[in-house]
C-alpha positions as CSV (number, residue, x, y, z in Angstrom):
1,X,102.1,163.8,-34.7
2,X,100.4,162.3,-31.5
3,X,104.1,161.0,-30.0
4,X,105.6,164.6,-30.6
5,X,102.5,166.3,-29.2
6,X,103.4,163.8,-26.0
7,X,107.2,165.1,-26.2
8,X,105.8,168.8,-26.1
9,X,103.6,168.0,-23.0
10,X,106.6,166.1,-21.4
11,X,109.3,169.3,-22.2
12,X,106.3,171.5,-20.8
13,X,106.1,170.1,-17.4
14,X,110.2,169.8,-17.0
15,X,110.6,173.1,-18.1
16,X,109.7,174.5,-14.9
17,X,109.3,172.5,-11.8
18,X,107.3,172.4,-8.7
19,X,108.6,172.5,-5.3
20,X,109.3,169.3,-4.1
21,X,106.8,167.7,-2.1
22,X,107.2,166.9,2.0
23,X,109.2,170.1,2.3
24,X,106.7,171.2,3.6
25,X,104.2,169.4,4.9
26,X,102.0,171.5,7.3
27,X,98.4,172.2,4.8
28,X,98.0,168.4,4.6
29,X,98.7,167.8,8.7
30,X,96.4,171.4,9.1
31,X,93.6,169.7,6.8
32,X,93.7,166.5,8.7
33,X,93.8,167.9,12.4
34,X,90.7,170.0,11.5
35,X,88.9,166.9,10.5
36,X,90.3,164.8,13.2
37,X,88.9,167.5,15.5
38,X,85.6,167.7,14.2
39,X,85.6,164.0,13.9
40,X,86.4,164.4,17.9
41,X,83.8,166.8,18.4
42,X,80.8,165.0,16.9
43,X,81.5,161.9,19.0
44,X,81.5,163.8,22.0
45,X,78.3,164.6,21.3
46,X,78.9,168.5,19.5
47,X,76.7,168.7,16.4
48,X,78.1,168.5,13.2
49,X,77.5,171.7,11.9
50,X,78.7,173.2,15.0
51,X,81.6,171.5,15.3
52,X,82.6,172.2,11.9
53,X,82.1,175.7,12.4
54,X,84.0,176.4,15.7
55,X,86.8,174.5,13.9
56,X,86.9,176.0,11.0
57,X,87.2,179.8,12.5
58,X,89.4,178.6,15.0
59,X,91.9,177.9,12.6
60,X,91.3,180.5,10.5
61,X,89.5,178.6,7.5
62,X,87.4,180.9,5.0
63,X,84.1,179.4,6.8
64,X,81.7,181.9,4.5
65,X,82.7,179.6,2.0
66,X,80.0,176.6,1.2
67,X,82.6,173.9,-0.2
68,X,84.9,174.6,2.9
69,X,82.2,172.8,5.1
70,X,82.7,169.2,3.8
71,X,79.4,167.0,3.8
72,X,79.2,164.7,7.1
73,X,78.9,161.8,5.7
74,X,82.9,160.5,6.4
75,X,82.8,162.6,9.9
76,X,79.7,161.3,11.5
77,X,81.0,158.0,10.0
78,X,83.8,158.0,11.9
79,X,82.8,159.9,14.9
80,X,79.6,156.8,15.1
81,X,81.7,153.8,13.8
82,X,85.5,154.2,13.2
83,X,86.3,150.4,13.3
84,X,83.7,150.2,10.4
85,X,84.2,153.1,8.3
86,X,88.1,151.7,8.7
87,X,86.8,147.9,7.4
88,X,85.1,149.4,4.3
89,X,87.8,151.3,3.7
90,X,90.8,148.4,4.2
91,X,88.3,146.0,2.1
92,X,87.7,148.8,-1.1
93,X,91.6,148.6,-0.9
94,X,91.5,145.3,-1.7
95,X,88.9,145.4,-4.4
96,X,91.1,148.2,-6.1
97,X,94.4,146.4,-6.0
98,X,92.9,143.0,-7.2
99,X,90.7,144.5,-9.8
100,X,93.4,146.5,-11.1
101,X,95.6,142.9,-11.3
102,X,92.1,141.7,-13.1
103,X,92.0,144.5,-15.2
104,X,96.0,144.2,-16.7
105,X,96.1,140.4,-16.3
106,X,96.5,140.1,-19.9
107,X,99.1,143.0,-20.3
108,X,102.9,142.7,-20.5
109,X,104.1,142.0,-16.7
110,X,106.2,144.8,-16.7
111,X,102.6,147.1,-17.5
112,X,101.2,145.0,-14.9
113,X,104.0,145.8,-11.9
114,X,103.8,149.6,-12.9
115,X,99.6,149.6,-12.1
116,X,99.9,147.4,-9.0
117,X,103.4,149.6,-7.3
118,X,101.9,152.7,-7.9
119,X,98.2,151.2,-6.8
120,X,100.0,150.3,-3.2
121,X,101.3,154.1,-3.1
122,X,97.8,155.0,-3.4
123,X,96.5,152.6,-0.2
124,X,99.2,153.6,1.6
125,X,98.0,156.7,1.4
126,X,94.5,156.2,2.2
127,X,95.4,153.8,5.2
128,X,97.9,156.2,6.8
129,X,96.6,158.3,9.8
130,X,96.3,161.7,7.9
131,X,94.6,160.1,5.4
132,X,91.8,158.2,6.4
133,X,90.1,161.4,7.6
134,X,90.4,163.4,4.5
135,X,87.3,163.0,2.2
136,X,89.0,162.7,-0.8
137,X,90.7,159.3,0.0
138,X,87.4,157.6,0.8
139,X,85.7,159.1,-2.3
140,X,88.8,158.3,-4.4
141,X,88.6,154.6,-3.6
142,X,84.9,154.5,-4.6
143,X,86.1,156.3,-7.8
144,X,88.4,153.5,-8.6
145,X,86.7,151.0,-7.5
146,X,83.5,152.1,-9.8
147,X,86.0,152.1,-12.7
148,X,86.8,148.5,-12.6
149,X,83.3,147.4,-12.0
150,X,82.7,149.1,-14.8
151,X,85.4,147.6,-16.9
152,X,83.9,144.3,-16.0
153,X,80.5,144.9,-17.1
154,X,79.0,145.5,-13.9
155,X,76.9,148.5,-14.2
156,X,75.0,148.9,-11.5
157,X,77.9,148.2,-8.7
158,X,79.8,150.5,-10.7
159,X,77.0,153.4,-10.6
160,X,76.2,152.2,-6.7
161,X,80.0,153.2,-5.9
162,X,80.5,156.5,-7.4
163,X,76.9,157.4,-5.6
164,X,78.7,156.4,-2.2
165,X,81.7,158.6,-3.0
166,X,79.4,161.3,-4.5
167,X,78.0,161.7,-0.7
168,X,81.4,161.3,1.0
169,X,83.0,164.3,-1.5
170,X,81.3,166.6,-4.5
171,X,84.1,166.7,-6.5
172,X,83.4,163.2,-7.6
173,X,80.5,165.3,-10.2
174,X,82.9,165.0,-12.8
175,X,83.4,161.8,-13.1
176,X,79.5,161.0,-12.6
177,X,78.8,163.3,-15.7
178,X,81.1,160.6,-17.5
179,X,79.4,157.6,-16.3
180,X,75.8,159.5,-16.7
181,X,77.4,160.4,-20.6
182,X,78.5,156.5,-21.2
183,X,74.8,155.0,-19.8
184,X,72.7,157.7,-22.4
185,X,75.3,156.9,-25.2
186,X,74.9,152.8,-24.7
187,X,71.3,153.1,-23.9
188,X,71.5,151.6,-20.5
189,X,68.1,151.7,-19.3
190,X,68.6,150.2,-15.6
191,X,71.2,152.2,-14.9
192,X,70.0,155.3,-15.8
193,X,67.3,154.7,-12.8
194,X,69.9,154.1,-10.8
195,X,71.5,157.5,-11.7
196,X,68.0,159.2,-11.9
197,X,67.6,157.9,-7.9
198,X,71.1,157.8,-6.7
199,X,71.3,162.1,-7.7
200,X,68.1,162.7,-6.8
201,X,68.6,161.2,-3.6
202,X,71.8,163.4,-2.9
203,X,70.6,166.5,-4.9
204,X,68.2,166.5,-1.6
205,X,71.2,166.0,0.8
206,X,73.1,168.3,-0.6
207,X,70.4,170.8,-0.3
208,X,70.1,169.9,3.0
209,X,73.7,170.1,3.5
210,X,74.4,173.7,2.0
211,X,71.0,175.0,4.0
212,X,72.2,173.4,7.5
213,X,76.0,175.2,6.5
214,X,74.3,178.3,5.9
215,X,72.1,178.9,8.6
216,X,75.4,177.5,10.8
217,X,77.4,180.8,9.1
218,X,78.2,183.9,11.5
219,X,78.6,187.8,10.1
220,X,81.9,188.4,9.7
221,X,83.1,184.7,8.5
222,X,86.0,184.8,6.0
223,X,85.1,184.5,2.4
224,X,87.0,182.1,0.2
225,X,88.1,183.2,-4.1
226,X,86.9,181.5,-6.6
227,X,87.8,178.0,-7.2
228,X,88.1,178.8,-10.6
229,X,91.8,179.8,-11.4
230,X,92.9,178.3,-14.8
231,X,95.9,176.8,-13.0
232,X,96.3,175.3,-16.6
233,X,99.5,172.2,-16.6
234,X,100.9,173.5,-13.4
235,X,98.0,173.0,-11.5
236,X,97.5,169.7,-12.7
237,X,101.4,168.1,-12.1
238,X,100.7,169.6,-8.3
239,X,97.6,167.4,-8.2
240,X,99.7,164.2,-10.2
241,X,102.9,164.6,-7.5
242,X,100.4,164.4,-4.7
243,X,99.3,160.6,-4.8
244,X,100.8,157.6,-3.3
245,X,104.8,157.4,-4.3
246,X,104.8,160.7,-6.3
247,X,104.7,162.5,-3.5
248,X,107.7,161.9,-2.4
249,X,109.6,161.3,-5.5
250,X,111.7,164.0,-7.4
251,X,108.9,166.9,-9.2
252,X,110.0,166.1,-12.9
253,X,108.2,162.7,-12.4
254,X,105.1,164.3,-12.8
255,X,105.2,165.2,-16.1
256,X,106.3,161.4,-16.9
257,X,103.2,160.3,-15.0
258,X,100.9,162.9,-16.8
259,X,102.5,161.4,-20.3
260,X,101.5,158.1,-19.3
261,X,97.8,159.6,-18.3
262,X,97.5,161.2,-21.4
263,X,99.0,157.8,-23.1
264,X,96.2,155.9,-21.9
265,X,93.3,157.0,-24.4
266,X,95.5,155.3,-26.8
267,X,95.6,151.7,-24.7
268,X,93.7,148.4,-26.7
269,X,92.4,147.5,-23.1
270,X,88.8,148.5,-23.1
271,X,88.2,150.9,-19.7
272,X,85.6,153.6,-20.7
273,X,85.3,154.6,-17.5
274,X,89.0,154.8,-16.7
275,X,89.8,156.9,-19.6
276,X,87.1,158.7,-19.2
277,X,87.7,159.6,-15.6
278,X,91.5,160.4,-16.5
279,X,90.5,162.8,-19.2
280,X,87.6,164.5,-17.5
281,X,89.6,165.1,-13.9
282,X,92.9,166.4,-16.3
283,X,90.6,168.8,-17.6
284,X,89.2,169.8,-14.1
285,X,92.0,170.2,-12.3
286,X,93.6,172.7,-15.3
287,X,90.1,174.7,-14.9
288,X,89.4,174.4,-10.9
289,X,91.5,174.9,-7.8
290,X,93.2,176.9,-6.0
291,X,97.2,176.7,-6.0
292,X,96.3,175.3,-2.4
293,X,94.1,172.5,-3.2
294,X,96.7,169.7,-4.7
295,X,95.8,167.5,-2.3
296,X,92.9,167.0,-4.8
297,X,95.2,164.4,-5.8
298,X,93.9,162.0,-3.3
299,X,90.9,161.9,-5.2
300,X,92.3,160.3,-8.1
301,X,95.5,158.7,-6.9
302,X,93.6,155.7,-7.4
303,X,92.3,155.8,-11.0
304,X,95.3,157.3,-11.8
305,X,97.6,154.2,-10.9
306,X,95.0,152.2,-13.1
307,X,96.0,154.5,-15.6
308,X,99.6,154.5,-15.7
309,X,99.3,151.0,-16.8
310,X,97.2,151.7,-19.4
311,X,99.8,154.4,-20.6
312,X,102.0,152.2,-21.5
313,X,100.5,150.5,-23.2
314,X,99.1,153.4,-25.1
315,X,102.6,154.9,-25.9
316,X,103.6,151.1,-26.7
317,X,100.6,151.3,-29.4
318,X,101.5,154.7,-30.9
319,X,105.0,153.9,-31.4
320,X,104.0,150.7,-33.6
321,X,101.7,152.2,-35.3
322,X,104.3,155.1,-36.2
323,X,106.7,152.5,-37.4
C-alpha cells in the first residue's frame, strides 16, 4: 500500500510539469544583485537598514513587507569580513560532504555515490557567486550540518548550528520546532537550555530586527500577499528542482527526487533529524510560498541530498518487506 501510494505521488508530479529551470534565470541574478548591493552599501559605510531600503524600492521590491527585509546577520557579515564569512562557509561545506560519507558509510556504495553527487550539486551552489550572498545557502548549510551532528549524538553542536542559521534566515523555524520536539520527547535536559537561550537570544534580535525594519518603512511602500498559498505538490517539486544538479536537469526529475524524500522515513539508518527536517520542510513548502519563492530550495538542497540516500534505502526496505 505504501509502494503504490509512492507510484501515485510519482504519476502526480509527471503528470504536469514545471518549466524547465535556467530558462529563465533573471529572479535568482535580481535576488543576488540586490543583496550584493546592499552588501556594497553597508561596507561603504550606508546603514543597514538604509541600505536595504533604498535597494529594495529601487528595484521595485514589496518593501512594506517585514520578511522582504532579510536580517543582517550574512550582510554585515560580509560587508565587515568577506574572506571570513567565505572560510566558514567553504569549511561547513566540508563538514556536510564528509559527514554525509560518515553518515552512509555503511550503506550500499551505490546509496553512498547518490548522497555524496547530489551533496557536491548542493556546494556548488552555495560556493558560486550568486550564491554565497543569498541567505538561504548559508542557513541551509547550518541546517545540514546540524542534521549530521545530530545523527552522531552530538546534541549540543547540533542545536548550536541551527541557532547560527536561525539568525542568518527565519525560515529555519521549522526545522528548530523538530529539534525542540526530539529534545522534550528524549528528555534532553542540556539541550533544552541551550534551545531556551539560543531563541531567547534571537526572539530579542528578531524584535530588534522587525522594529529597526519598521521604523526604516516610508508611506506608500509596496505591500507583499500572503506567504500563505497552498501551492500544495507543485510548489514543492519547484522548491526540489531548485538545488544543486536539479536545477539544471529535465523537470520530471523532481518528482523522482521527492519519491526518494518521501522514501526516506522508511530508511534503517537512524537520522531523526534528517527525517524530520525532510518531512517538516515538504509540509512547509506545500503550505508557504509564493509561486516566486522556489529558490527556497537552497535552504534545503543540503538536507535534501542527505536524504536521497536515505531514500533508497527506504524504497530498498519497502520492497523486501512487500515480498
Amino acid at each position: 500500500m505504501i509502494l503504490a501510494c509512492l507510484a501515485l505521488l510519482l504519476l502526480a508530479g509527471l503528470w504536469r510539469p514545471l518549466p524547465r529551470h535556467g530558462t529563465d534565470a533573471s529572479v535568482e541574478r535580481t535576488d543576488s544583485a540586490l543583496f550584493g548591493a546592499v552588501i556594497q552599501r553597508v561596507g561603504e559605510g550606508v546603514p543597514y537598514y538604509s541600505a536595504m531600503g533604498t535597494e529594495l524600492r529601487a528595484r521595485g521590491y514589496p518593501s512594506a513587507s517585514i520578511f522582504n527585509w532579510r536580517q543582517p546577520t550574512l550582510f554585515v557579515g560580509m560587508a565587515v569580513a568577506p574572506l571570513l564569512v567565505r572560510i566558514i562557509l567553504i569549511a561547513l561545506v566540508i563538514w556536510v560532504i564528509a559527514g554525509t560519507v560518515g553518515l552512509l558509510s555503511q550503506a550500499r556504495s551505490d546509496v553512498l555515490l547518490l548522497a555524496v553527487t547530489a551533496q557536491a550539486g548542493a556546494a556548488t551552489t552555495a560556493l558560486t557567486a550568486l550564491g554565497v550572498v543569498l541567505p538561504e545557502t548559508g542557513a541551509g548549510i547550518c541546517l545540514a550540518v546540524s542534521t549530521l551532528a545530530y545523527a552522531r549524538g552530538q546534541v549540543c553542536i547540533g542545536a548550536g548550528l541551527a541557532l547560527a542559521g536561525l539568525f542568518v534566515r527565519e525560515l529555519l523555524v521549522p526545522y528548530v520546532a523538530v529539534c525542540v520536539y526530539l529534545a522534550v520527547r528524549h528528555h534532553r535536559r542540556r539541550e533544552l537550555v541551550i534551545w531556551g537561550l539560543g531563541l531567547g537570544a534571537w526572539s530579542a534580535f528578531f524584535a530588534i530586527h522587525v522594529s529597526a525594519a519598521m521604523h526604516a518603512m516610508q508611506p506608500g511602500d509596496l505591500a507583499h500577499p500572503s506567504w500563505v498559498q497552498f501551492g500544495g505538490l507543485r510548489f514543492v517539486l519547484a522548491t526540489i528542482g531548485f538545488g544543486g544538479w536539479l536545477y539544471i536537469m529535465p523537470p520530471w526529475v523532481a518528482a523522482v527526487a521527492c519519491v526518494l524524500l518521501v522514501s526516506c522515513a522508511w530508511s534503517p539508518t537512524k537520522a531523526a533529524h534528517v527525517k524530520g527536517a525532510v518531512a517538516v520542510y515538504l509540509a512547509f513548502f506545500a503550505i508557504v510560498g509564493q509561486p516566486f519563492n522556489q529558490g527556497w530550495g537552497l535552504l534545503t538542497a543540503s538536507t535534501w541530498a542527505i536524504a536521497y540516500g536515505l531514500g533508497v534505502q527506504g524504497l530498498l526496505t519497502l520492497i523486501r518487506q512487500a515480498r
